[in-house]
C-alpha positions in Angstrom: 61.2 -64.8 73.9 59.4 -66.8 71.3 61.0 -67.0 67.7 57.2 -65.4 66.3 57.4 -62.8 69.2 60.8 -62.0 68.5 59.5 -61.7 64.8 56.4 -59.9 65.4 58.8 -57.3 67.5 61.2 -57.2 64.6 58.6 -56.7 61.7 56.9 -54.1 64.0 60.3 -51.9 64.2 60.5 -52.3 60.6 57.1 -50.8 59.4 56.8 -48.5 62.6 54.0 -46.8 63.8 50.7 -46.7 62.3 50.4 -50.5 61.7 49.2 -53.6 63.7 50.8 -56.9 64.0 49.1 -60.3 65.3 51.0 -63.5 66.6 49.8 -66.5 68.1 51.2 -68.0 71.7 50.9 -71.4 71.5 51.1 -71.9 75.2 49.7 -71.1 78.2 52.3 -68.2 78.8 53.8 -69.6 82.0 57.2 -69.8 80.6 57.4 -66.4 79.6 56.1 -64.8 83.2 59.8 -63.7 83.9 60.1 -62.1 80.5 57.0 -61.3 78.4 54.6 -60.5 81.3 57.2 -58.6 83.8 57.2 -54.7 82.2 60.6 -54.1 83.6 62.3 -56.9 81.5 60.2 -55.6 78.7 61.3 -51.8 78.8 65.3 -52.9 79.4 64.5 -54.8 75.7 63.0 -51.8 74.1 60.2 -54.0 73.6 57.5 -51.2 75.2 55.3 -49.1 73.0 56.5 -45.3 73.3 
């Protein structure tokens, strides 16, 4: 993952629910299909909303 998604993941555990974070891709999101796009790499990662 990305350094500002990684970030963006971080800072959102941090303030917890009730907020909204924004972060830019700045790239077509191919390289991420395996990881950010695929739901099971996603939910092994905790990285799912609840």
């Amino acid at each position: 993952v990305g350094i500002n998604v990684g970030a963006a993941v971080a800072l959102a555990k941090e303030m917890g629910p009730g907020h909204t974070i924004v972060t830019v891709l700045c790239d077509s999101g191919t390289r991420y299909q395996s990881r950010l796009f695929n739901r099971q790499w996603l939910e092994e990662k905790g990285l799912l909303p609840d």
